[in-house]
N, C-alpha and C positions, 0 to 999 in steps of 0.2 A: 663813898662815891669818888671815883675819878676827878682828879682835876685835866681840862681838857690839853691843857698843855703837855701831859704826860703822855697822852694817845698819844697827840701830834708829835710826840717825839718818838716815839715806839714806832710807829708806822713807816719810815723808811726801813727799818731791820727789819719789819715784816714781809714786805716788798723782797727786800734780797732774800730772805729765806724760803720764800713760796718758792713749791718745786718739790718734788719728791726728792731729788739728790742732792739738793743745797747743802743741807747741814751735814750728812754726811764728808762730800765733798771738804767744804771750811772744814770740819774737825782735822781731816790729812794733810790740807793747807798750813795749818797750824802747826802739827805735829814738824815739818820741815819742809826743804825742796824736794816737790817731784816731778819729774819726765809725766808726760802725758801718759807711756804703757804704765808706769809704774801705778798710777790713778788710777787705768782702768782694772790692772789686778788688782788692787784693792779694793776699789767698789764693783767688784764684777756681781751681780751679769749687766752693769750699765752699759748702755750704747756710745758707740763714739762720736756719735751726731748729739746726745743728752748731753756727754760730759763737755761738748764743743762748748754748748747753748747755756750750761752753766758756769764754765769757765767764763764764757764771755758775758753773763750777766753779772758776775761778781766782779769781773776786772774793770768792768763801764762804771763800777761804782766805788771803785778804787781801793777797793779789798785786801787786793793783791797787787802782786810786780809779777808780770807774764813777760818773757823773755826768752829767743831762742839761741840752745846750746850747741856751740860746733860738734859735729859728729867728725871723728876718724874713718878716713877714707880707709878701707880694708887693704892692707898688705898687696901689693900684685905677686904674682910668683912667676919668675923669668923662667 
């Protein structure tokens, strides 16, 4: 049998993992940085409102470092 202090320890990584894209998601977190497209081709056919709500459930819980990367303004041509 359980001792109950092991639930109660188990039970917050259950909470982050509930979700059908959780675990996937963390595994490509893990793997390295990626751009928000890059996530979604990789877990495609996810939605970008799912991967929002996962992103931001795993980040509330300090999982990860979410952070935005300057983009290059494109070229102008005179």
């Amino acid at each position: 049998m359980l001792d109950r202090s092991c639930i109660e320890a188990i039970d917050p990584l259950l909470e982050i993992l509930d979700g059908k894209w959780t675990l996937p998601l963390l595994l490509e977190l893990f793997v390295g940085t990626k751009r928000f497209g890059e996530l979604r081709r990789k877990l495609h056919p996810i939605s970008p409102k799912t991967l929002t709500d996962r992103l931001r459930c795993a980040g509330g819980e300090g999982d990860y470092n979410a952070y935005a990367v300057p983009r290059c303004a494109p070229a102008r041509r005179i």
